[in-house]
C-alpha positions in Angstrom: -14.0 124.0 -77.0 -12.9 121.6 -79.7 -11.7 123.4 -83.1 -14.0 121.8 -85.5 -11.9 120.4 -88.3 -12.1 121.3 -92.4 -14.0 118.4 -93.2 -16.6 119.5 -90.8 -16.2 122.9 -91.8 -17.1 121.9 -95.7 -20.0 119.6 -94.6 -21.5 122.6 -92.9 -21.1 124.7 -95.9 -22.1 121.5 -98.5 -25.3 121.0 -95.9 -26.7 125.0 -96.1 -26.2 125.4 -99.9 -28.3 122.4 -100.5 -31.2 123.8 -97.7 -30.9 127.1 -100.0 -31.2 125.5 -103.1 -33.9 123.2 -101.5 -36.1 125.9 -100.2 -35.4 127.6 -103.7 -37.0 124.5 -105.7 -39.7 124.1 -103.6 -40.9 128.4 -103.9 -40.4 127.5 -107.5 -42.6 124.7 -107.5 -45.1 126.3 -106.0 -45.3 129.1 -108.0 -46.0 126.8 -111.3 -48.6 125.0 -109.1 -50.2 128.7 -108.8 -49.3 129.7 -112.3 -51.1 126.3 -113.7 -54.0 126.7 -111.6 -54.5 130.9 -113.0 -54.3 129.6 -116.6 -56.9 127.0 -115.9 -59.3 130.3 -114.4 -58.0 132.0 -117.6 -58.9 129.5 -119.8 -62.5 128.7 -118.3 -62.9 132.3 -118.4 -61.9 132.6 -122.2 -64.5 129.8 -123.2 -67.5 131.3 -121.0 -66.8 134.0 -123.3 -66.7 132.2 -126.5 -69.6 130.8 -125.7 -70.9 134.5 -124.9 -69.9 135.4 -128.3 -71.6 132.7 -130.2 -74.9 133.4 -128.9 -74.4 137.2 -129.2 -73.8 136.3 -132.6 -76.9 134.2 -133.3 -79.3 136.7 -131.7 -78.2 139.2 -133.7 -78.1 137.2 -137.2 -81.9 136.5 -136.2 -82.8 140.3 -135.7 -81.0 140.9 -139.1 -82.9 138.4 -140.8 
């Protein structure tokens, strides 16, 4: 078997640290897609409430009254 030469050798090494750092960017990116799509729950969640609230509020302003 042929020895594979340093150039080769580097390539190999060049090749697998940009797979890692590929594979890394893409977990990352889909963990913001996951993270954006929770705060947009969060968020519809928060003004259901809000909106909870506000008529809580006017009910009982009308039984004070």
């Amino acid at each position: 078997m042929a020895k594979k030469s340093k150039l080769t050798q580097v390539a190999v090494k060049i090749g697998a640290a940009m797979g890692r750092a590929d594979r890394k960017a893409h977990q990352i990116a889909r963990a913001g897609v996951l993270a954006k799509k929770e705060l947009a729950d969060i968020s519809k969640q928060v003004d259901a409430l809000k909106r909870q609230l506000q008529k809580t509020t006017k009910r009982l302003r009308r039984a004070l009254a």
